[in-house]
ZAMARGU-4260 file (C-alpha; in steps of 0.2 Angstrom, whole numbers, plus 5000, padded with zeros to 4 digits):
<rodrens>
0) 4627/5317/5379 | 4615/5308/5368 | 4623/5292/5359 | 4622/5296/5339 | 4619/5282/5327
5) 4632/5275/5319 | 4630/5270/5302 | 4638/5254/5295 | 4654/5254/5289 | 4660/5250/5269
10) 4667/5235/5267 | 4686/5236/5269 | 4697/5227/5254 | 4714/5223/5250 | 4719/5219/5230
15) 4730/5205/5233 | 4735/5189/5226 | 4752/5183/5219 | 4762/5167/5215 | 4750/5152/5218
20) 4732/5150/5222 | 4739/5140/5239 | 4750/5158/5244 | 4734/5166/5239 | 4724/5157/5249
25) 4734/5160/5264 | 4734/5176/5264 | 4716/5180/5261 | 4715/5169/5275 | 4727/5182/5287
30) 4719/5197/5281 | 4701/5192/5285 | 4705/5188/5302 | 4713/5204/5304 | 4696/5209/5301
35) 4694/5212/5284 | 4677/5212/5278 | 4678/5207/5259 | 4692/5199/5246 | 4698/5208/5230
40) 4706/5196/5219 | 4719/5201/5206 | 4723/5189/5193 | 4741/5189/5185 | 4742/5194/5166
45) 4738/5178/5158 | 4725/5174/5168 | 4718/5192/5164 | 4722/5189/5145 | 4716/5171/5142
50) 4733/5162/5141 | 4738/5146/5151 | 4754/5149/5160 | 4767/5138/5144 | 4762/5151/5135
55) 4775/5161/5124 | 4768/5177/5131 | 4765/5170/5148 | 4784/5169/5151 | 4790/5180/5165
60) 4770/5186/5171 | 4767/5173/5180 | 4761/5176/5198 | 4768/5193/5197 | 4754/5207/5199
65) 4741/5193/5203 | 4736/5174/5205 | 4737/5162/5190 | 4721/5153/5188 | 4722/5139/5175
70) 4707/5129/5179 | 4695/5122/5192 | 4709/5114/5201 | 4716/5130/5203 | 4701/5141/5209
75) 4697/5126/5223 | 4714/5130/5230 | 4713/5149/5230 | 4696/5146/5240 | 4699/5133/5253
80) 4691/5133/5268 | 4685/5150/5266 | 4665/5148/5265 | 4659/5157/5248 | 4643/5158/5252
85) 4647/5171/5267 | 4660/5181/5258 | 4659/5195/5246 | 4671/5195/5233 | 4679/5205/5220
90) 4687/5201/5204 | 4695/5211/5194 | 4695/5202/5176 | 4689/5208/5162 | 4691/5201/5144
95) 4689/5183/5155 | 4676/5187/5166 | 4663/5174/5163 | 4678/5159/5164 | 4682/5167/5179
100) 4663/5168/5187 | 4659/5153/5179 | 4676/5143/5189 | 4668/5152/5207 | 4649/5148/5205
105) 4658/5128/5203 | 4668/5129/5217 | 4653/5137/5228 | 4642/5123/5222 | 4656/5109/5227
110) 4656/5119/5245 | 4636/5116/5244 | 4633/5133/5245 | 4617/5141/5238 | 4624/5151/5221
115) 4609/5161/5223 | 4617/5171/5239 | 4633/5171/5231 | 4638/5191/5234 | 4653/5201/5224
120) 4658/5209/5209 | 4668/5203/5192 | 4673/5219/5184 | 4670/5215/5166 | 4673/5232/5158
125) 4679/5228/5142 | 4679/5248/5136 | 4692/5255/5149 | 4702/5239/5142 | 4702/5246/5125
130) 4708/5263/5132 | 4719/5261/5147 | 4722/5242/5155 | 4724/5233/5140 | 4719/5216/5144
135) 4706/5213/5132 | 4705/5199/5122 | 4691/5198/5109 | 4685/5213/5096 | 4671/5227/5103
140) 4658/5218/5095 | 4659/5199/5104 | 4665/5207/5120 | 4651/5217/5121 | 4639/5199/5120
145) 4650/5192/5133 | 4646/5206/5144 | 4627/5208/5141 | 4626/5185/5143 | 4637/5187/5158
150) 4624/5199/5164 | 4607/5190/5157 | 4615/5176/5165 | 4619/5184/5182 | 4600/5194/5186
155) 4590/5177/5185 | 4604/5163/5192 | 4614/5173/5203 | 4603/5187/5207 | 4616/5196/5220
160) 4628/5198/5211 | 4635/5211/5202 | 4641/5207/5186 | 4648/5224/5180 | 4659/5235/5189
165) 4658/5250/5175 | 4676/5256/5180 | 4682/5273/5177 | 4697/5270/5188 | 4711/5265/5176
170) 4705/5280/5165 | 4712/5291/5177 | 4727/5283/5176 | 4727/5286/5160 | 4727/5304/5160
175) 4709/5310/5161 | 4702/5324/5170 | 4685/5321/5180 | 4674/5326/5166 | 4682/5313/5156
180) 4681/5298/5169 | 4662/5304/5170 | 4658/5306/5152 | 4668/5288/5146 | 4661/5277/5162
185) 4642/5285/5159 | 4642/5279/5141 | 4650/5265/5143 | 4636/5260/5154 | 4625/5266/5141
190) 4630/5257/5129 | 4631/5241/5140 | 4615/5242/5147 | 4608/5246/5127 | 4613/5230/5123
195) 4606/5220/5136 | 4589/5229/5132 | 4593/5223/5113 | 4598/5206/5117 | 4579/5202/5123
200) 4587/5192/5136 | 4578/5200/5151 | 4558/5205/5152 | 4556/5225/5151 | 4546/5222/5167
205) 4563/5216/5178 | 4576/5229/5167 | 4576/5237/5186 | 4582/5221/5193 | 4598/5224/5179
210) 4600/5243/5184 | 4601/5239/5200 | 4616/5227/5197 | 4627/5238/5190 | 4640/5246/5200
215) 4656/5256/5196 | 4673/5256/5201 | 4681/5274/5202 | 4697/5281/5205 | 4700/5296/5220
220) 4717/5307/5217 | 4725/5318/5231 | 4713/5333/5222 | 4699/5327/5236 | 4687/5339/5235
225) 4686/5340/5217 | 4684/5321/5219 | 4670/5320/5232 | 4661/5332/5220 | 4666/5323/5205
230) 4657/5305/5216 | 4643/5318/5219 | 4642/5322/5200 | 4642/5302/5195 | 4626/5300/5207
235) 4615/5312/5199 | 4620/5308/5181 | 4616/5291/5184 | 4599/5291/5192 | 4594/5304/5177
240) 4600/5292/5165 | 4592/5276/5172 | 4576/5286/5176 | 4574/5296/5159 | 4583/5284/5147
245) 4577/5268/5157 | 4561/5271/5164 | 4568/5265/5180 | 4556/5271/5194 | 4563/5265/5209
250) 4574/5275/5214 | 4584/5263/5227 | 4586/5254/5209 | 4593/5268/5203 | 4607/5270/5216
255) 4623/5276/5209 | 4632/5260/5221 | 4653/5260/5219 | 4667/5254/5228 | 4686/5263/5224
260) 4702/5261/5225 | 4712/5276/5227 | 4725/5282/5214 | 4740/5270/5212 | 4751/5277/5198
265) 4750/5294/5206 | 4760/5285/5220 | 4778/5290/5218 | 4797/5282/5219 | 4804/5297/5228
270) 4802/5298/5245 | 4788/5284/5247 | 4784/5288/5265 | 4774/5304/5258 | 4760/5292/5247
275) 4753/5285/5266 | 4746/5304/5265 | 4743/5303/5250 | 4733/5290/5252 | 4723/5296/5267
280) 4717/5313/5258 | 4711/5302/5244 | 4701/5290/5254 | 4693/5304/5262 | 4685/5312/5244
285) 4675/5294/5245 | 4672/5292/5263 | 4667/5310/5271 | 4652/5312/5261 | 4637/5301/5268
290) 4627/5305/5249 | 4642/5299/5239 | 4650/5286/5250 | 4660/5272/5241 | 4652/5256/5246
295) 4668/5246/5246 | 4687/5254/5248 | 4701/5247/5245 | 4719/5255/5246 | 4735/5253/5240
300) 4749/5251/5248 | 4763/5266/5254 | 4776/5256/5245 | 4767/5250/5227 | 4778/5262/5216
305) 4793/5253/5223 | 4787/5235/5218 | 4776/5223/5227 | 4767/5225/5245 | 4772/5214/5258
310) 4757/5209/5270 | 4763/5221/5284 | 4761/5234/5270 | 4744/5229/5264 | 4741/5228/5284
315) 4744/5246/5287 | 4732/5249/5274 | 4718/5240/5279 | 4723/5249/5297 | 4719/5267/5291
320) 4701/5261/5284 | 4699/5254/5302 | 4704/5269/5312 | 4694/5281/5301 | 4678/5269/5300
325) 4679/5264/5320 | 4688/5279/5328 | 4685/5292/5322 | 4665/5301/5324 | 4663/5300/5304
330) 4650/5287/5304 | 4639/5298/5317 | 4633/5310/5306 | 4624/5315/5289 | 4631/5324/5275
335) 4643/5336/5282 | 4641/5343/5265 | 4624/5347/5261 | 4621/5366/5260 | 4636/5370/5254
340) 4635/5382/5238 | 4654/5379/5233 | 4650/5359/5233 | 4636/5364/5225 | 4642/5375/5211
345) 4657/5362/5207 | 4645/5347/5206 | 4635/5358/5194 | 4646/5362/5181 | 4654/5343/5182
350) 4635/5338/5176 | 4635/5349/5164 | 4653/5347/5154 | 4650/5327/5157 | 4633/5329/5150
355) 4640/5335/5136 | 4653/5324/5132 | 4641/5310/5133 | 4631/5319/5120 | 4646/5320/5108
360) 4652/5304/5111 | 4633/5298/5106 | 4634/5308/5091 | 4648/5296/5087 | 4636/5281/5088
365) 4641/5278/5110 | 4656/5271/5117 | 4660/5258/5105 | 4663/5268/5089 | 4671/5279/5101
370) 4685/5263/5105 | 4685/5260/5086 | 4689/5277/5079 | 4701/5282/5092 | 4693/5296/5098
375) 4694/5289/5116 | 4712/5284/5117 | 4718/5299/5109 | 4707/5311/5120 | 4716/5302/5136
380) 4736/5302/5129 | 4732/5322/5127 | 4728/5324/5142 | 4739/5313/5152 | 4752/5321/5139
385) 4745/5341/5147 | 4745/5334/5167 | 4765/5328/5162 | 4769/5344/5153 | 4761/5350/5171
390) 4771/5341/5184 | 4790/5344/5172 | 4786/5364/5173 | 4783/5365/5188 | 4765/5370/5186
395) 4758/5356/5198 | 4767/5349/5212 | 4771/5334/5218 | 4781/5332/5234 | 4796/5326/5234
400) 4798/5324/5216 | 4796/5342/5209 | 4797/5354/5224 | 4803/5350/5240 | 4816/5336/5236
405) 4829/5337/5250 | 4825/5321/5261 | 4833/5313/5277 | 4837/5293/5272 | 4821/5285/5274
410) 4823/5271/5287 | 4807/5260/5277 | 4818/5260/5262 | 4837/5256/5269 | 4833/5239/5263
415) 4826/5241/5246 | 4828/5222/5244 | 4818/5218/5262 | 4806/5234/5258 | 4792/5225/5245
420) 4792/5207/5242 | 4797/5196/5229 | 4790/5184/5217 | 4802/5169/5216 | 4805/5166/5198
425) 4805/5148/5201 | 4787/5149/5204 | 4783/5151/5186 | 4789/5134/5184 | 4781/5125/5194
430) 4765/5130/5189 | 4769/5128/5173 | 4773/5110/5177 | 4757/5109/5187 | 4746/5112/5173
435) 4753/5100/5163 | 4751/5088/5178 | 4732/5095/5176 | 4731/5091/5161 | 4736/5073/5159
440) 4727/5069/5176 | 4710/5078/5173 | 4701/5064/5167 | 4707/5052/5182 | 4700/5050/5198
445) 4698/5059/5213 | 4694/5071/5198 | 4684/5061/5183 | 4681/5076/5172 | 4674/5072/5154
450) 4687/5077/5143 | 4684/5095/5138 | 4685/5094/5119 | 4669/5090/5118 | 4663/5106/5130
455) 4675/5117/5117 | 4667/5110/5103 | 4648/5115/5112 | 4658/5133/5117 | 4663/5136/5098
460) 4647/5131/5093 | 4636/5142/5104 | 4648/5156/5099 | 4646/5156/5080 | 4626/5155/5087
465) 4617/5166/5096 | 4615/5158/5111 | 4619/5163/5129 | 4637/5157/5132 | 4638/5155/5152
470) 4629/5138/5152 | 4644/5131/5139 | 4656/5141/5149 | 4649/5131/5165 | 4652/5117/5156
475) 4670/5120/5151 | 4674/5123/5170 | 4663/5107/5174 | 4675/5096/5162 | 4695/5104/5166
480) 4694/5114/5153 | 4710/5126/5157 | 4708/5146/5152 | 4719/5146/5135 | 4708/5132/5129
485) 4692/5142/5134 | 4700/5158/5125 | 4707/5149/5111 | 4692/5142/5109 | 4684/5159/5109
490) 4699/5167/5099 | 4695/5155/5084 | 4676/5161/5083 | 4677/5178/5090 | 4696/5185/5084
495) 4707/5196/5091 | 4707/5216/5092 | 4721/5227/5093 | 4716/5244/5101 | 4722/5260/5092
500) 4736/5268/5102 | 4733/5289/5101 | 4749/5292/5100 | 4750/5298/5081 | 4734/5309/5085
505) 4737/5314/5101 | 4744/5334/5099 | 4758/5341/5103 | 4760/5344/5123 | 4776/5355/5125
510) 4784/5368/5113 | 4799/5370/5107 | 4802/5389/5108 | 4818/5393/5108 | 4826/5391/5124
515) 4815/5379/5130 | 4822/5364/5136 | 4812/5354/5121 | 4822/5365/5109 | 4837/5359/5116
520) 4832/5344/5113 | 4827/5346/5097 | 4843/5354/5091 | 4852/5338/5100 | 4840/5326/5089
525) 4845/5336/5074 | 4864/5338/5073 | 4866/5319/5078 | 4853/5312/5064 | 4865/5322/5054
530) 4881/5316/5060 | 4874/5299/5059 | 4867/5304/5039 | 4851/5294/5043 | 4838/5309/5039
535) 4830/5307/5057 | 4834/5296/5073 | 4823/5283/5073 | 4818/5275/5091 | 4806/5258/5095
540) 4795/5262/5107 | 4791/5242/5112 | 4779/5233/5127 | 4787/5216/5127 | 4774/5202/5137
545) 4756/5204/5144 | 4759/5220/5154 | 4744/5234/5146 | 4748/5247/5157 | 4753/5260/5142
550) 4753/5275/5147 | 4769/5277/5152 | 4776/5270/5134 | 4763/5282/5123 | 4770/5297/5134
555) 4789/5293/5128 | 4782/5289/5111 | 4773/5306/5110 | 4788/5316/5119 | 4800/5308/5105
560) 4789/5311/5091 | 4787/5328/5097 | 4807/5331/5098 | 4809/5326/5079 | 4811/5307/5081
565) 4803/5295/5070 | 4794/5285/5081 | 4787/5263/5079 | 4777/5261/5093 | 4767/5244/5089
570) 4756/5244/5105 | 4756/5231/5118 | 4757/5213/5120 | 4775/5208/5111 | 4787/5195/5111
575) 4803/5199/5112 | 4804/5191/5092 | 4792/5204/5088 | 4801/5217/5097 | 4818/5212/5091
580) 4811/5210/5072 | 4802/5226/5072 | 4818/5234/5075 | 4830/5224/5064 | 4815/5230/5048
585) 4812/5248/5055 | 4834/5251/5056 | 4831/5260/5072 | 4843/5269/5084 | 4838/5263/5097
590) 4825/5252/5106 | 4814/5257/5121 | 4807/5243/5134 | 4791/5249/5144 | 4787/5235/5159
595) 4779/5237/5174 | 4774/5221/5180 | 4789/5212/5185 | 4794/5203/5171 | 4807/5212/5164
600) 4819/5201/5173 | 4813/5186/5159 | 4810/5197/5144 | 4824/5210/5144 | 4837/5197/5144
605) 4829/5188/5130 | 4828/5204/5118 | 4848/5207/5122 | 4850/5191/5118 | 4841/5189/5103
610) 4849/5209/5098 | 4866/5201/5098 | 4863/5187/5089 | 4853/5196/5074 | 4872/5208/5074
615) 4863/5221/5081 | 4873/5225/5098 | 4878/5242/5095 | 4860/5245/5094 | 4855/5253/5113
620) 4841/5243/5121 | 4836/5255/5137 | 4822/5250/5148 | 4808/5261/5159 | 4796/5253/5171
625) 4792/5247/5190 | 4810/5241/5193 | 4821/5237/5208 | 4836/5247/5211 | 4843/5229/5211
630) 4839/5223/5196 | 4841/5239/5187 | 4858/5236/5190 | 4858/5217/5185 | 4852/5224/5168
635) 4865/5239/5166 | 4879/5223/5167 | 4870/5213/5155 | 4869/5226/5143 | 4855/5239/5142
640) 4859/5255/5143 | 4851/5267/5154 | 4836/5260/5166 | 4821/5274/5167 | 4809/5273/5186
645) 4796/5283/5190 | 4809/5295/5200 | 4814/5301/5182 | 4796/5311/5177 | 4806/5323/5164
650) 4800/5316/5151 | 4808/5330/5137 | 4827/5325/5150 | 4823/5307/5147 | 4824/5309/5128
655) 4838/5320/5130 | 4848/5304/5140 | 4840/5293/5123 | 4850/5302/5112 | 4864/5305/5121
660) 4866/5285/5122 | 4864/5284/5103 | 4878/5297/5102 | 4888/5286/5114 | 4886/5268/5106
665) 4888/5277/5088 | 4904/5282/5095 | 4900/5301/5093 | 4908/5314/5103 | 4896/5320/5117
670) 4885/5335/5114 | 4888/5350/5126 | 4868/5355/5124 | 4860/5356/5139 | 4844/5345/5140
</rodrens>
């Protein structure tokens, strides 16, 4: 038998970084000699939101989801001994992008590499910020010019790499259906690469050279077929657009070029073992199409809605890539799916419903009005609001959570503790103590860096200017500048923008008709804001720290309004003062924590504590997130009333339990109406 040609495999990532740039490090080292093929950095929250690590919103995130990166200092570290010039990396920052690229091209320059063949990808999409992730920094306006420099900057000093990953991948998470992931990431791009045509920064002659740097990031759920068609759909929309819109006439410019990581949040609690197949059938919709195959894939691990992957985790991963890419007969042929009139059909009418959306949403004046007016945000809470209402009625199924729940005890799991790994808090300490050390040592050999104010002062000034900002962001990073003083820096000129929520727009996603376990509910709501004389149970819906991920706090927010509750949901990024004020003014019934990135073992405590002392302690505080059967039961004894993980999806139940607690520390006699 003939030997067929084998095409080249994606590159294989692994999102990973936690605690110190120095643990970091080592394991980036570990996983490319397992034969990893590319780095995917993830940054903790105040690295992602521009805060140094003292800061009062910094408490508790740091090293949690990510790697803290406070200044050059830190970025050498991460780095070391890993040659930059021979690696492609990723970096999933956003708001801080350009501190974070201009903190790399340094370090590769110290290595004595040639920045000109530096490969990777920062992310630096600001819109999906706005709507799902919600690390953004600045207003629409100034992050847009940071985007559109970083990327002026990018196509003549650094002409390989990519300086926008357009990403589509948390709106998914975010509720949106493919159309929707099409239609927002198409005219983000348009409106990104709009304003770097405006900005007169790059000759019309080398707009290709542009084109061809932009790359996406999308999201692949279990719904694989759907989704290799969806990748399909993205393809031909984009080289319409940058052929007809652009003028781009090369068509390997116009390459619709994305890497993916598979669906995280759709990875559940109850019996883990069943997200490794999960897992697999998603990275098939971006792998078994050779005319839509992701470029780079990286997947998460089985064990992600438990808390964080171990290595071993991250290993088994990385495994499944490899065995797909280097056993299987894959890589051997064209597309398998070329002729087919159902691919076809399905690939048509995602063209045609994204297509119009686009058009609506440039009717509104593109993407960015879109974020303004909040037509974005509350498109995405009603639709992630219809896939919930989905998944509680049984409409669509999820094993082991809605249909098929009997289980065997899961050997992986026997040791929750052992079964992801954990942060040590004492971490946050100590790189809080390192920066200071940075800080008062900076201008001191072996390191000599000028003092920075002048290099903020130069920042500020470029900002208020028009000039390109990447040369006095290089200089920031040249001179110790740390990244709240190049965001604080930035704030002062720039602001800061707080995205709309959707949840008062966002319409109502499950009846009440009689019998219904919402009417139940309802009627529970009811006779105890009446018990209670208070007119309508009021219930703070809070996000305490830098965690964005919302979604699962604008679905309670929207569920309670819907059940007759009178709802403050402030959006993210509070401290527990805030929270705890907010409460005191509002006279609520009870407060509602939402955290997902590890931190509630810092913040939750503090918002007890400060309950008590304000003499509000018969006020329940109940809390929902990514949180450890362990420490859920640390928190139960320290005060809070009922812990909410992803096991508990009934949304309309979970409100039930809210009033029912409200009932309890009101000293009401329990209700006997079913929720």
């Amino acid at each position: 038998m003939t030997e067929r040609h084998k095409d080249r495999p994606w590159l294989m990532r692994t999102y990973a970084g936690h605690s110190t740039a120095e643990a970091s490090n080592e394991l980036y080292r570990r996983n490319l000699a397992k034969g990893q093929t590319g780095l995917s950095v993830a940054f903790d929250l105040p690295t992602q939101t521009g805060y140094d690590p003292d800061h009062v919103l910094a408490r508790g995130e740091v090293g949690r989801v990510g790697v803290p990166v406070s200044h050059l200092g830190d970025m050498r570290r991460l780095f070391q001994d890993i040659p930059l010039e021979r690696m492609n990396t990723s970096m999933t920052i956003n708001a801080t992008a350009m501190w974070l690229l201009a903190l790399y091209q340094v370090v590769a320059e110290e290595q004595g590499a040639d920045v000109t063949r530096l490969q990777g990808t920062t992310q630096n999409d600001i819109v999906k910020e706005y709507l799902s992730r919600g690390t953004h920094v600045f207003p629409p306006g100034p992050s847009l010019r940071l985007t559109t420099d970083m990327i002026a900057y990018t196509v003549h000093q650094l002409p390989r790499w990519n300086p926008i990953n357009i990403c589509s991948y948390h709106l998914q998470e975010a509720g949106a259906t493919p159309v929707q992931e099409i239609a927002y990431a198409m005219s983000t791009a348009i409106a990104v690469l709009d304003a770097v045509r405006a900005s007169g920064q790059v000759p019309e002659e080398r707009f290709g050279d542009v084109v061809a740097r932009i790359s996406f990031f999308v999201n692949a759920g279990v719904r694989f077929i759907e989704e290799m068609c969806k990748m399909r759909a993205f393809g031909r929309i984009w080289d319409r657009v940058t052929r007809e819109r652009y003028g781009v006439g090369d068509a390997k410019q116009r390459r619709f070029r994305y890497g993916v990581q598979v669906n995280s949040l759709g990875l559940t609690e109850a019996q883990p073992e069943n997200n490794v197949q999960r897992i697999v059938l998603e990275m098939l919709a971006v792998t078994l199409s050779k005319d839509a195959r992701a470029r780079a894939v990286q997947l998460p691990a089985w064990n992600e809605a438990l808390g964080l992957p171990r290595p071993w985790d991250q290993q088994w991963s990385l495994r499944i890539q490899q065995v797909l890419a280097h056993e299987s007969d894959l890589l051997e042929y064209e597309d398998i799916f070329a002729g087919s009139h159902v691919v076809e059909e399905k690939v048509a009418a995602l063209v045609t419903d994204s297509l119009a959306e686009m058009a609506r949403i440039e009717e509104m004046g593109g993407a960015m009005a879109a974020v303004e007016s909040g037509y974005l945000k509350s498109r995405l809470v009603a639709s992630h609001a219809e896939r919930r209402a989905r998944i509680e009625s049984g409409d669509e199924k999820i094993i082991g959570v809605n249909i098929f729940e009997t289980t065997e005890p899961n050997p992986l799991t026997a040791d929750l503790g052992a079964a992801i790994q954990s942060v040590d808090p004492a971490v946050e300490a100590r790189v809080v103590s390192a920066l200071g050390a940075w800080r008062d040592t900076r201008y001191q050999p072996p390191f000599n860096h000028p003092r920075p104010c002048k290099a903020l002062e130069r920042l500020k000034e470029a900002a208020a200017g028009t000039a390109n900002l990447m040369e006095a962001t290089l200089e920031c990073a040249r001179a110790g500048v740390t990244t709240g003083e190049w965001a604080g820096a930035l704030r002062e000129v720039f602001g800061e923008f707080r995205a709309p929520t959707g949840v008062s727009s966002a319409p109502v996603a499950v009846t009440a008709e009689a019998g219904t376990p919402m009417a139940l509910v309802r009627e529970k709501v009811e006779r105890t804001a009446a018990e209670l004389g208070s007119g309508r149970l009021r219930l703070l819906v809070g996000k305490p720290g830098l965690d964005g991920h919302s979604n699962g706090a604008e679905q309670i927010a929207v569920r309670a309004r819907d059940a007759g509750f009178e709802v403050v949901y402030q959006g993210i990024r509070l401290t527990p003062e805030q929270i705890v004020a907010a409460a005191l003014a509002e006279d609520v019934h009870c407060v509602g924590l939402s955290i997902l990135s590890g931190s509630h073992t810092a913040l939750v405590p503090d918002v007890l504590e400060r309950m008590r002392a304000a003499g509000a302690a018969d006020v329940p505080v109940i809390v929902g997130g990514i949180i450890p059967g362990g420490d859920a039961g640390e928190m139960r004894r320290a005060g809070v009333a009922a812990v909410f993980t992803p096991k508990d999806f009934g949304i309309t139940e979970i409100i039930g339990r809210i009033v029912d607690e409200i009932r309890k520390a009101n000293k009401l006699d329990p209700l006997e109406v079913p929720a």
